[in-house]
TORPA-4810 file (N, C-alpha, C, O; in nm, 3 decimals):
<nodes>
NODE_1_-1.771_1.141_0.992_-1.815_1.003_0.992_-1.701_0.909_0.948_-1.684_0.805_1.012_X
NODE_2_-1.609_0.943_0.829_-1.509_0.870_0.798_-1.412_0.855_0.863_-1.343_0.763_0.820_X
NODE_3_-1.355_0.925_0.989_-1.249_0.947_1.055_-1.323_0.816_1.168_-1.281_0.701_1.154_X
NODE_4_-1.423_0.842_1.268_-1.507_0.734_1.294_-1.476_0.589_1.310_-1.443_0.506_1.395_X
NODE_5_-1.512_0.605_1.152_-1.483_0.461_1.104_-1.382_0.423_1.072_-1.357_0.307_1.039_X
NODE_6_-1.305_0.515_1.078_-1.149_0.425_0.973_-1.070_0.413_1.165_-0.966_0.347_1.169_X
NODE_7_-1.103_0.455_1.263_-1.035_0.471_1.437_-1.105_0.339_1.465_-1.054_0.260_1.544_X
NODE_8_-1.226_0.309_1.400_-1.269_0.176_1.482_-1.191_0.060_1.374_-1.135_-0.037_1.424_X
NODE_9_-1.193_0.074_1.271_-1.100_-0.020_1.154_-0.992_-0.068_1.212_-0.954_-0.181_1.240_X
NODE_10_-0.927_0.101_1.233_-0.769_0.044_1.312_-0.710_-0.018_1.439_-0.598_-0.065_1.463_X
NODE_11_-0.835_0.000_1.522_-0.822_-0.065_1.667_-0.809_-0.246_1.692_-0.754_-0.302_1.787_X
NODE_12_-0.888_-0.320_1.561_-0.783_-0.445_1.573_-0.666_-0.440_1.540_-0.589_-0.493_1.620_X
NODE_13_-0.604_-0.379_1.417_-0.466_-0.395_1.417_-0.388_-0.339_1.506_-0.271_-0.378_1.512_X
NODE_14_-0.440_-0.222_1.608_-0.325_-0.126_1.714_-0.311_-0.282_1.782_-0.199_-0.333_1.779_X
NODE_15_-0.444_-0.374_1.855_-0.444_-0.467_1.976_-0.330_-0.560_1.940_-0.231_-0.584_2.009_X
NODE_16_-0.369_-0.622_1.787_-0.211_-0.738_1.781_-0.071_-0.673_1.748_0.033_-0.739_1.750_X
NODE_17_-0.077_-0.537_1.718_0.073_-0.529_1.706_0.069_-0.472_1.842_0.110_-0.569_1.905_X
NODE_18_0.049_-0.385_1.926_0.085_-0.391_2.077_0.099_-0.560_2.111_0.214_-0.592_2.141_X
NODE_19_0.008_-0.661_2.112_0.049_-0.794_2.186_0.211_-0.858_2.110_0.293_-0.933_2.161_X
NODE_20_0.213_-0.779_1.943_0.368_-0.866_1.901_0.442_-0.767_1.927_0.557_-0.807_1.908_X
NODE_21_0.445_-0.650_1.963_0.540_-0.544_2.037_0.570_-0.604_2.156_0.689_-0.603_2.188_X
NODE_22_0.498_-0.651_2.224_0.508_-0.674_2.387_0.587_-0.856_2.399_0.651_-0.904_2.493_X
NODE_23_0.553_-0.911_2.282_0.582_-1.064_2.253_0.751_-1.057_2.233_0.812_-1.152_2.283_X
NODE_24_0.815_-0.975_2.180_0.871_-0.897_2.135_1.049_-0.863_2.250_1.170_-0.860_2.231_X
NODE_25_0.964_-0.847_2.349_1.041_-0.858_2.470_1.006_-0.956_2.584_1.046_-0.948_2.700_X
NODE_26_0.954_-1.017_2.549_0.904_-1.145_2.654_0.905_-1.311_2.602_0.922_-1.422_2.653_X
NODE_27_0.879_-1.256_2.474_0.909_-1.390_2.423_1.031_-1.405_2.335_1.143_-1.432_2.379_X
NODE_28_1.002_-1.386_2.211_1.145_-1.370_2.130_1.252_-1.235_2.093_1.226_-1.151_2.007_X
NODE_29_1.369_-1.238_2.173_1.396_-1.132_2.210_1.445_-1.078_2.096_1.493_-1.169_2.029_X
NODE_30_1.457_-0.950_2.030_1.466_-0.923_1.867_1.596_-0.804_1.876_1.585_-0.700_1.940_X
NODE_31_1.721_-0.843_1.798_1.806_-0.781_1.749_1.780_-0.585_1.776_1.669_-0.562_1.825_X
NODE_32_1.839_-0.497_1.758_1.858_-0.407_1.793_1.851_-0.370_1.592_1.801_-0.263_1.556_X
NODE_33_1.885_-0.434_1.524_1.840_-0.420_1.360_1.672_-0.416_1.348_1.590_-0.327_1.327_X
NODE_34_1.664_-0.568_1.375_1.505_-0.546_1.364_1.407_-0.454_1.467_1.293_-0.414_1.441_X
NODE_35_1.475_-0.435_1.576_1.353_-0.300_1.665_1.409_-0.169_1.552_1.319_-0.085_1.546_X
NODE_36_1.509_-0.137_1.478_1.456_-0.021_1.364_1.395_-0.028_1.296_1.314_0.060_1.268_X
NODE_37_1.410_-0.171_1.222_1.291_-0.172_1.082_1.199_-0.196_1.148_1.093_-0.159_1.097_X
NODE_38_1.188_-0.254_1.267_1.029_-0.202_1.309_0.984_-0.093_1.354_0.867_-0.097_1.390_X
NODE_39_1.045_0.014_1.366_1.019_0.163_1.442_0.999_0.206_1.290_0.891_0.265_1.291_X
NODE_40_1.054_0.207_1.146_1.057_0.233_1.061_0.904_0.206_0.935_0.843_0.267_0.847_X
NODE_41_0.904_0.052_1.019_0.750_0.030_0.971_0.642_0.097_1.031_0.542_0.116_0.962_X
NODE_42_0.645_0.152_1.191_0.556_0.176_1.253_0.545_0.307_1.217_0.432_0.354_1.215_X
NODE_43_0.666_0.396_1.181_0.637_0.563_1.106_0.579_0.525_0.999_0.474_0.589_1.006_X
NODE_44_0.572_0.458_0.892_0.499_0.423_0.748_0.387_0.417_0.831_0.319_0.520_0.837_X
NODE_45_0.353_0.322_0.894_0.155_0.278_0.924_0.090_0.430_1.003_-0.024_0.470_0.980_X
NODE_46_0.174_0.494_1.084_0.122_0.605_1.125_0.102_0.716_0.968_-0.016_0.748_0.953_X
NODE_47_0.191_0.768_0.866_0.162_0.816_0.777_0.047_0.778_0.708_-0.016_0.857_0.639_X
NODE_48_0.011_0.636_0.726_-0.022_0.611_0.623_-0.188_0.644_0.728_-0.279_0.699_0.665_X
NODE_49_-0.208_0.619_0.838_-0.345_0.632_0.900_-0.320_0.733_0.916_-0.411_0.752_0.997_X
NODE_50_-0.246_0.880_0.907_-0.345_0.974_0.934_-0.298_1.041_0.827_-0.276_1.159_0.852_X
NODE_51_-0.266_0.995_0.673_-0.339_1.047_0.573_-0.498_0.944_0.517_-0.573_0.971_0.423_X
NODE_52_-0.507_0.815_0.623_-0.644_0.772_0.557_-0.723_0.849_0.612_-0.833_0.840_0.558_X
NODE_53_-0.720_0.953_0.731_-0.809_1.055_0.806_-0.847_1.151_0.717_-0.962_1.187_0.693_X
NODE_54_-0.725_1.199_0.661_-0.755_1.337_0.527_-0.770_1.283_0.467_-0.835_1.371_0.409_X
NODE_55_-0.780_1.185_0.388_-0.864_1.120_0.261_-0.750_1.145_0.146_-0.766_1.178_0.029_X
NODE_56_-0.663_1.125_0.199_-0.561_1.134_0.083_-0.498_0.956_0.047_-0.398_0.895_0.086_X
NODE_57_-0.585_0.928_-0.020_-0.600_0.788_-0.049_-0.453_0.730_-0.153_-0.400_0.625_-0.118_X
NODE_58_-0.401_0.797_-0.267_-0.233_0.797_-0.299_-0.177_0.810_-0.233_-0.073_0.747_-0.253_X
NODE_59_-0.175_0.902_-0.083_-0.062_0.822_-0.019_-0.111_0.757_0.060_-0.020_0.766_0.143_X
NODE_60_-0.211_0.672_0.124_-0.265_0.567_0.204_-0.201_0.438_0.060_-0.145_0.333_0.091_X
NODE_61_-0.215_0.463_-0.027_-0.195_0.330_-0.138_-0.038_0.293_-0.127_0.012_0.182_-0.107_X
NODE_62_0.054_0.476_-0.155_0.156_0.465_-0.184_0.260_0.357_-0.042_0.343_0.266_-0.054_X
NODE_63_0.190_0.439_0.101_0.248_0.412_0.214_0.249_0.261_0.238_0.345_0.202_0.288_X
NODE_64_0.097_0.183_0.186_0.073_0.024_0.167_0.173_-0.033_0.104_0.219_-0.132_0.160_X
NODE_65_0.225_0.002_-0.002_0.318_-0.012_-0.069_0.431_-0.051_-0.014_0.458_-0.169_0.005_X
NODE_66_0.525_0.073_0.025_0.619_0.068_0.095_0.656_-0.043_0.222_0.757_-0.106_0.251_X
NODE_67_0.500_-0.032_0.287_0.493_-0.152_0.435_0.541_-0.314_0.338_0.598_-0.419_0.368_X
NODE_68_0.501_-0.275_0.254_0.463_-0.423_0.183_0.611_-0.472_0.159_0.654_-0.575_0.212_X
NODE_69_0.691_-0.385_0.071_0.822_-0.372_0.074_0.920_-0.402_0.223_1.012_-0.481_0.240_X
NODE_70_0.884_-0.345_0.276_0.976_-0.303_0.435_0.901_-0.480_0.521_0.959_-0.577_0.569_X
NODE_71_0.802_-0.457_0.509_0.733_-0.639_0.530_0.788_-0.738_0.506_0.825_-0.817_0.593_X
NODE_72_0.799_-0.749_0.425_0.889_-0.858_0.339_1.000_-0.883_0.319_1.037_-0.987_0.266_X
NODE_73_1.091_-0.772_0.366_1.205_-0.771_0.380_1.245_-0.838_0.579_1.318_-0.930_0.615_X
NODE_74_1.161_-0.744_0.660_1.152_-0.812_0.779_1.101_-0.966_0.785_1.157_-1.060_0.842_X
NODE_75_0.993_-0.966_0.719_0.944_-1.167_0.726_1.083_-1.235_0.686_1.140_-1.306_0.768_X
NODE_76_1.127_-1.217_0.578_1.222_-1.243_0.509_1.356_-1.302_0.549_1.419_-1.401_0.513_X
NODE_77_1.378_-1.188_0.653_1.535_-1.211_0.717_1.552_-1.261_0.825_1.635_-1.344_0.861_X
NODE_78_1.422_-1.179_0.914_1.436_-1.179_1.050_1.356_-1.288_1.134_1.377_-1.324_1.250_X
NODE_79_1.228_-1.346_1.016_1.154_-1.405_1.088_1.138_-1.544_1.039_1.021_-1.575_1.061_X
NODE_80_1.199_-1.635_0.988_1.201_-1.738_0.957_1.244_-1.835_1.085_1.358_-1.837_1.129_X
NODE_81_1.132_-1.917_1.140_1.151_-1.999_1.183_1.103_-1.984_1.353_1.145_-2.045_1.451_X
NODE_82_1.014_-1.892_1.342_0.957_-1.736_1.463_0.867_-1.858_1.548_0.785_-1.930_1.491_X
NODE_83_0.895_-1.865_1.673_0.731_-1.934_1.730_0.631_-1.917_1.666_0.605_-1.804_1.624_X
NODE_84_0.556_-2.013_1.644_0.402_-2.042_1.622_0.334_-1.900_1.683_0.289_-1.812_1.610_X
NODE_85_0.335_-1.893_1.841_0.241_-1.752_1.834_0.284_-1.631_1.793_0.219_-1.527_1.794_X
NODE_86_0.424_-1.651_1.745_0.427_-1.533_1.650_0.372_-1.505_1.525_0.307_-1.406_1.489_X
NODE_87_0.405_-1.605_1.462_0.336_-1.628_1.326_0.195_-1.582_1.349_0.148_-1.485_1.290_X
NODE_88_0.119_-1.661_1.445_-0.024_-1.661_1.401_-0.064_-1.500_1.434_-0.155_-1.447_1.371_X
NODE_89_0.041_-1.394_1.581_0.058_-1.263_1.582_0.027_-1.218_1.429_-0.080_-1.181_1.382_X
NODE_90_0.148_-1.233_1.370_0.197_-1.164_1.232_0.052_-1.162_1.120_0.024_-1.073_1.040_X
NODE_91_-0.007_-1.265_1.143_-0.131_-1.346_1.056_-0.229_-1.244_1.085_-0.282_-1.173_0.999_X
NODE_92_-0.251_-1.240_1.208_-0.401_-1.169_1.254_-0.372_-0.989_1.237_-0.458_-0.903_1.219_X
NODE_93_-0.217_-0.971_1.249_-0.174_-0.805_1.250_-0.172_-0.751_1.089_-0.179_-0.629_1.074_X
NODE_94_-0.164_-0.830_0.975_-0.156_-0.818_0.818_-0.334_-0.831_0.849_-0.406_-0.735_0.879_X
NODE_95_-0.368_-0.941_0.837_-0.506_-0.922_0.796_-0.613_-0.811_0.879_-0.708_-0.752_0.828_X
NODE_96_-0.570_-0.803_1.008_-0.641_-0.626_1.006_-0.608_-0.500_0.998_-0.674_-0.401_1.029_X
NODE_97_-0.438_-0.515_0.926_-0.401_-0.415_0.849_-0.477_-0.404_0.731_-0.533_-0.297_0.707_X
NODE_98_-0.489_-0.523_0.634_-0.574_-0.538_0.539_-0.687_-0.461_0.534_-0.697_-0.363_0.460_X
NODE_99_-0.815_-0.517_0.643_-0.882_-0.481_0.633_-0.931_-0.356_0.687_-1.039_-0.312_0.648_X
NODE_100_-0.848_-0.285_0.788_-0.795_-0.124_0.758_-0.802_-0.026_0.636_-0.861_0.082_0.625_X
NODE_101_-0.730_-0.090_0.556_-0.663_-0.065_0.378_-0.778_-0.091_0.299_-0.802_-0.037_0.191_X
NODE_102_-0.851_-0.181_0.361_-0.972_-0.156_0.239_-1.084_-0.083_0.307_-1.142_-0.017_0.222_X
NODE_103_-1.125_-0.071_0.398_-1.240_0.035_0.481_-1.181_0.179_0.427_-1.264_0.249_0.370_X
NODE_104_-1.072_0.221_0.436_-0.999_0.341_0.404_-1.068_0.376_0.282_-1.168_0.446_0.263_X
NODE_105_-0.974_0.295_0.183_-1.034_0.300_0.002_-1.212_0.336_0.010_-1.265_0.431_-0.048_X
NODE_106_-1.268_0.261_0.074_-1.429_0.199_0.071_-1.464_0.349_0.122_-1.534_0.419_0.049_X
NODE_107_-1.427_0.391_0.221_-1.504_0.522_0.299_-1.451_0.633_0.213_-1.535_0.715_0.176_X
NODE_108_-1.318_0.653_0.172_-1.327_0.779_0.106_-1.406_0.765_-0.030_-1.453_0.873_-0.067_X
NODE_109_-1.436_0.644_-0.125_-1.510_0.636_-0.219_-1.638_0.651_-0.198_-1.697_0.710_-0.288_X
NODE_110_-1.707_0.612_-0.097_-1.846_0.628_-0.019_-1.852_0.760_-0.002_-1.933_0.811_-0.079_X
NODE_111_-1.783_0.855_0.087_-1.771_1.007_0.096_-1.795_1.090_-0.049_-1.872_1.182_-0.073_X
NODE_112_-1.700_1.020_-0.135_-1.732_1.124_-0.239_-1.798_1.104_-0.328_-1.783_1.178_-0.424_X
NODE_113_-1.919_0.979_-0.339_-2.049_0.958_-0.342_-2.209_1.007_-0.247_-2.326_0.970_-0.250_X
NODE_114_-2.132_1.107_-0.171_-2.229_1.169_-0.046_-2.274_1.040_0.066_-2.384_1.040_0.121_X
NODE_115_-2.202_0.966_0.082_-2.273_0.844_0.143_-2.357_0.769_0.103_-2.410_0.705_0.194_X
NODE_116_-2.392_0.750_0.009_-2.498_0.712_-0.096_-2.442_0.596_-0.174_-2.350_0.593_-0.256_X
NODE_117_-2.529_0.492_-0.121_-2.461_0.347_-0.194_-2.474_0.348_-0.317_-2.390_0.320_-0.402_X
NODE_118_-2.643_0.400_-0.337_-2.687_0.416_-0.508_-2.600_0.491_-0.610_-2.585_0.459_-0.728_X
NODE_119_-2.539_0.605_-0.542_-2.449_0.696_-0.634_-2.352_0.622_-0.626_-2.293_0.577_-0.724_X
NODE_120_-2.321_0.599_-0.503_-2.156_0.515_-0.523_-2.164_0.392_-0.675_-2.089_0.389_-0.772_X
NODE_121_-2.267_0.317_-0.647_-2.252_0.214_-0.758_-2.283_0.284_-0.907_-2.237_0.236_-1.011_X
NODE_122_-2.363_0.399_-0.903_-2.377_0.448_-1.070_-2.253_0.521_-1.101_-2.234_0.558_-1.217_X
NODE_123_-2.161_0.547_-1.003_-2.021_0.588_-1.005_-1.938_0.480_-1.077_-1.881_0.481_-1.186_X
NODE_124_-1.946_0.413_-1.008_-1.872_0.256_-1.071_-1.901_0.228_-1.219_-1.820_0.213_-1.310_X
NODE_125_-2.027_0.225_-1.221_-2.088_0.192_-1.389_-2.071_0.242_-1.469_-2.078_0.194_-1.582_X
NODE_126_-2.025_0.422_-1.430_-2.014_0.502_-1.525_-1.889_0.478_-1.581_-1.852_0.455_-1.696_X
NODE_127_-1.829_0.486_-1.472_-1.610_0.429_-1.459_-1.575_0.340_-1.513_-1.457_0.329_-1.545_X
NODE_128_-1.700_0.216_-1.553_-1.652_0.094_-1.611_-1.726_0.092_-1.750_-1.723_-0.008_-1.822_X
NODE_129_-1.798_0.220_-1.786_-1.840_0.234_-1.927_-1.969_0.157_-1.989_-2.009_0.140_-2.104_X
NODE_130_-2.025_0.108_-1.831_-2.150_0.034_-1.814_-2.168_-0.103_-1.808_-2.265_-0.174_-1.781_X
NODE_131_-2.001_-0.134_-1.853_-2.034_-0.302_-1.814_-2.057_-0.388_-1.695_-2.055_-0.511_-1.683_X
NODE_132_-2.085_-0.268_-1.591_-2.110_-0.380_-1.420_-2.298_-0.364_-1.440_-2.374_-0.417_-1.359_X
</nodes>
């Protein structure tokens, strides 16, 4: 069920980074530097989705990490001053990376509550020593 859900999670973010992959060579044509750090980001997001498959959620966190790093370094250098539909690309490809990154967290915590919202939350309460 979790594998499922985390393939339908990721299918908005595959659609806008294929359209800023493809933008990429049609619109703003990008250095032979930045197509590595982007081949470099795209091995991180693959590690990082098919350890959110095995439920190995430290390195789904750790790999977030790293993008975040390697992100910011690309916004940073390469993309200042990018067409408008790039930007708003970049906008819509983070925020359903995002929300990727949190379905991930959400389903393997749900899983090892048996699917069970009720356990999941007396999980929480217990974890927070009863103050939720």
């Amino acid at each position: 069920m979790r594998a499922t859900i985390l393939v339908f999670s990721f299918l908005p973010f595959l659609y806008y980074g294929a359209k800023d992959t493809a933008f990429h060579f049609r619109g703003r044509k990008v250095s032979l530097t930045e197509h590595v750090l982007h081949a470099a980001i795209g091995l991180v997001l693959a590690i990082m989705f098919a350890h959110a498959l095995r439920g190995n959620h430290w390195i789904v966190v750790s790999a977030m990490v790293i993008f975040a790093a390697a992100g910011a370094v690309d916004e940073y250098i390469f993309h200042r001053g990018i067409p408008a539909e790039e930007s708003d690309l970049h906008a819509k490809e983070h925020l359903a990376l995002l929300i990727f990154f949190v379905v991930s967290l959400a389903t393997h915590w749900l899983e090892k509550s048996h699917w069970s919202w009720t356990e999941a939350l007396e999980r929480l309460r217990g974890a927070s020593g009863g103050a939720l």
